[in-house]
C-alpha positions in Angstrom: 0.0 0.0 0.0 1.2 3.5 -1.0 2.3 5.8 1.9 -0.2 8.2 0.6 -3.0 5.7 0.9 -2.2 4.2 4.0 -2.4 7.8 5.3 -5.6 8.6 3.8 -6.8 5.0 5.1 -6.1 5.6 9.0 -7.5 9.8 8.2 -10.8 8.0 7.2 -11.0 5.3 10.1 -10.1 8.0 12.8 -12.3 10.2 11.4 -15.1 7.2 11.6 -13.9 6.4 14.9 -15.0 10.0 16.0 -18.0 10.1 14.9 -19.1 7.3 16.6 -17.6 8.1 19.7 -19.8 11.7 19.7 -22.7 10.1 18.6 -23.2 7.4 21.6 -21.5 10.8 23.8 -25.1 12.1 22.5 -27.0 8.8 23.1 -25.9 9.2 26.8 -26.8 13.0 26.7 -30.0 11.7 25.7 -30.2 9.4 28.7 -29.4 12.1 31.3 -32.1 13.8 30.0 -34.6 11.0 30.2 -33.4 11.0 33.8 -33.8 13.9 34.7 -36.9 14.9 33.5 -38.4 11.9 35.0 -37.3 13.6 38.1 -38.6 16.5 36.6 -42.3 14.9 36.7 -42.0 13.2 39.8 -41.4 16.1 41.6 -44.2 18.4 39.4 -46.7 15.8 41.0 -45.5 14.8 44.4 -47.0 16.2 47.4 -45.3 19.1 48.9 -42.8 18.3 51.7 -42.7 21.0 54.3 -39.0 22.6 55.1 -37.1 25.1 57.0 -34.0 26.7 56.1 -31.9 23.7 57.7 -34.3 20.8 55.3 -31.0 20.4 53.2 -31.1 16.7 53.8 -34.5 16.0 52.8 -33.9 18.2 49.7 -30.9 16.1 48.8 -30.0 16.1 45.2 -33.0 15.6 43.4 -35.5 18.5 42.8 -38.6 18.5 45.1 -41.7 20.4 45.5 -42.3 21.5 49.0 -43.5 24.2 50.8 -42.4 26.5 53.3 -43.8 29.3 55.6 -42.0 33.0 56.2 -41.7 36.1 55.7 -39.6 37.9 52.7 -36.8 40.3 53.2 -36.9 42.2 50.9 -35.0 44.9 51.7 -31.9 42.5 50.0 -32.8 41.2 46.5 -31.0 39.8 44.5 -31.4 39.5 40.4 -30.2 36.5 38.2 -29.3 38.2 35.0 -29.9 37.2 31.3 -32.8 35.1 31.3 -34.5 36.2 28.3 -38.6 35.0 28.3 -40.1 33.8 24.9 -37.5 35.9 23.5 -37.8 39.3 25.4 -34.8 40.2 27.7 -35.0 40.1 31.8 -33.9 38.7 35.2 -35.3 36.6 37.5 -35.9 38.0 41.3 -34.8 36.2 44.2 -35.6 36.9 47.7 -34.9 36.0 50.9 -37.7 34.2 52.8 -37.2 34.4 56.4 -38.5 31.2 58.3 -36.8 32.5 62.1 -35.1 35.6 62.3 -31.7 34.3 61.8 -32.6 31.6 58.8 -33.4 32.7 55.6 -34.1 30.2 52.3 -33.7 32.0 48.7 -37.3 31.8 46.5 -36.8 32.8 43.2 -40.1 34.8 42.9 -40.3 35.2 39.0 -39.4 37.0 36.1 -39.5 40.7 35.3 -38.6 42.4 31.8 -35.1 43.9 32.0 -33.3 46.1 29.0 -30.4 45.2 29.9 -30.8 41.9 30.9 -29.5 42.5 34.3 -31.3 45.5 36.2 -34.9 45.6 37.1 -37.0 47.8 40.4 -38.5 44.6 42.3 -39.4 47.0 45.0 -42.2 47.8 43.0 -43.6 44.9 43.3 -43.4 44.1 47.2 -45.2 41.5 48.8 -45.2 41.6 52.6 -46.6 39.8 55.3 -46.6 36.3 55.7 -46.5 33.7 53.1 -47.1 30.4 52.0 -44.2 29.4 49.2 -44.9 26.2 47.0 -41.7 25.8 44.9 -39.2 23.8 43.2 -36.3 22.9 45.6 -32.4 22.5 44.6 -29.6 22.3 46.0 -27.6 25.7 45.7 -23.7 25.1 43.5 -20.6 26.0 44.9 -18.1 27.3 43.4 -19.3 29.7 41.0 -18.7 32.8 41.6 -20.2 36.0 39.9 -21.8 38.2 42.3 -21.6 42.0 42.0 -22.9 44.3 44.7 -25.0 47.7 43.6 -26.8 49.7 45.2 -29.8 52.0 44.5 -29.6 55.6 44.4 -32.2 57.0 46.8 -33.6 53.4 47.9 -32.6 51.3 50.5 -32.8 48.3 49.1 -29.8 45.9 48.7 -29.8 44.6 45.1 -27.7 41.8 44.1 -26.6 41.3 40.5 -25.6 37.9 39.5 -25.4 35.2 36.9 -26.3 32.2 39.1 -26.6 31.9 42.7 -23.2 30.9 44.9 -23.9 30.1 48.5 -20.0 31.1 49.2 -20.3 34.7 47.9 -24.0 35.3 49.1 -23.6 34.4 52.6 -21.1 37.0 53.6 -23.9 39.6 52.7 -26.7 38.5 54.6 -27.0 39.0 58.6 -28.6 35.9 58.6 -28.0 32.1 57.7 -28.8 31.0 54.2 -30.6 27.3 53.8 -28.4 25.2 51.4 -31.0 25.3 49.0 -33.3 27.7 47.3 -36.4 27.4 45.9 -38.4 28.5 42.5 -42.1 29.9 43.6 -44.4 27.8 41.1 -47.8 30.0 40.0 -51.0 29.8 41.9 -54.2 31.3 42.1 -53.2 33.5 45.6 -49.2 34.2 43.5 -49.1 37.6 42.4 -48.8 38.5 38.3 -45.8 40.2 38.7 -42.8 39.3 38.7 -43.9 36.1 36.4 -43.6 32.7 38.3 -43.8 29.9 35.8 -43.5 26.0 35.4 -39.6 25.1 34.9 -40.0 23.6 31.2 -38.6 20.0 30.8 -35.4 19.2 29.1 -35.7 18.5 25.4 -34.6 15.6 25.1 -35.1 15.0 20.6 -32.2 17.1 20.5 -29.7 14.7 21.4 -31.3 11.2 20.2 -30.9 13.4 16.7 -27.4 14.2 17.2 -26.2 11.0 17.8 -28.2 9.9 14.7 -26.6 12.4 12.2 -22.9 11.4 13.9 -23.8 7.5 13.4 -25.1 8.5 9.6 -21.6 10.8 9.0 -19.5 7.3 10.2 -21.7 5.2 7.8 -21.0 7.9 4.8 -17.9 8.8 5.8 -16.3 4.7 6.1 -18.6 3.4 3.5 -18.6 6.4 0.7 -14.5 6.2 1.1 -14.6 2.1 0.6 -16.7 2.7 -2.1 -14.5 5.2 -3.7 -11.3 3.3 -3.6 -13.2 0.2 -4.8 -13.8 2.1 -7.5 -10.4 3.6 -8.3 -9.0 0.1 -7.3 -11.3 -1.4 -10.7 -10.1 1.5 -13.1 -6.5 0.8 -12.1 -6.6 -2.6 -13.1 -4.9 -3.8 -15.8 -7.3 -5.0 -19.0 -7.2 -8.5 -20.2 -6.6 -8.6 -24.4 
């Protein structure tokens, strides 16, 4: 075998080799997925556990619908930028929702339209009293950081601006002890309209059963159309028979 065939040879099987290794990458993409929102489900219709601020074991891993019973401080917000809604740009509002005066758990109240994509007033919108919060609980990640302190001219309020919520940069703001968990307010018929609680939407899980798919079909062209192709050139360059 030629040099330059036996080169072209090991392009096409590592190239082949790829594909298939991305496309059962996907297939197991497409099983966490499956997995997770089957957790998804199970927790959309469980019954509501009731927690505290120290419920982080009952929590656990796994997302769980449970309610909880405080009072929001919401004199310290904080806002979770870019989370654009059916395409229009905003944040999501967090507050604190104290259970005892020195326990707080994080409820992610809703959405509110943002032109920036990071500020927002959700003083205008306050809720006080005591409340009743029916949510989506998970467990808070470490280790991200990304949390910049602002504060309003004229206001005092304590907004937060950040891309995700990190327990280890939070906490040293707050005068109280944050739960190791927060928890996304679903809508209900007492929930206020604004800001815009919602369903969390289930994974899509198509996405990936067709990725792995088109990388299973690219090894099948890519290995057969090339053994194909030097069958081919392998006939013309035989020698003819008189």
């Amino acid at each position: 075998m030629k040099p330059r065939t036996l080169v072209i040879a090991l392009g096409v099987l590592v190239g082949t080799a790829a594909c298939v290794r991305l496309g059962f990458w996907q297939l197991s993409r497409w099983h966490e997925k499956q997995r997770l929102n089957a957790e998804f489900r199970a927790a959309m219709t469980s019954t509501p556990i009731e927690v505290g601020a120290d419920s982080g074991a009952p929590v656990g891993a796994v997302p769980r619908r449970v309610v909880v019973h405080g009072r929001f401080d919401e004199a310290r917000q904080i806002l979770i930028a870019n989370r654009p809604k059916d395409g229009t740009p905003g944040v999501e509002v967090v507050t604190p929702l104290l259970v005892s005066p020195d326990e707080a758990i994080l409820v992610d109240r809703g959405w509110l339209y943002s032109g920036d994509a990071a500020s927002a007033r959700p003083e205008e919108y306050p809720e006080p009293g005591e409340h009743t919060i029916v949510g989506i609980a998970q467990p808070l990640v470490r280790g991200r950081p990304g949390v910049a302190l602002r504060q309003l001219d004229g206001v005092s309020l304590a907004l937060w601006s950040a891309r995700w919520l990190d327990p280890d940069s939070l906490a040293p703001r707050f005068p109280y002890r944050l739960a190791s968990f927060s928890i996304r307010q679903l809508p209900g018929p007492d929930v206020p309209e604004r800001p815009t609680r919602s369903v969390p939407t289930a994974y899509n899980e198509a996405m990936h059963l067709s990725y792995a798919i088109q990388w299973f079909l690219f090894a099948l062209i890519l290995l057969g159309g090339s053994s194909l192709l030097a069958l081919r050139r392998g006939r013309a360059a035989a020698p003819t028979r008189p």
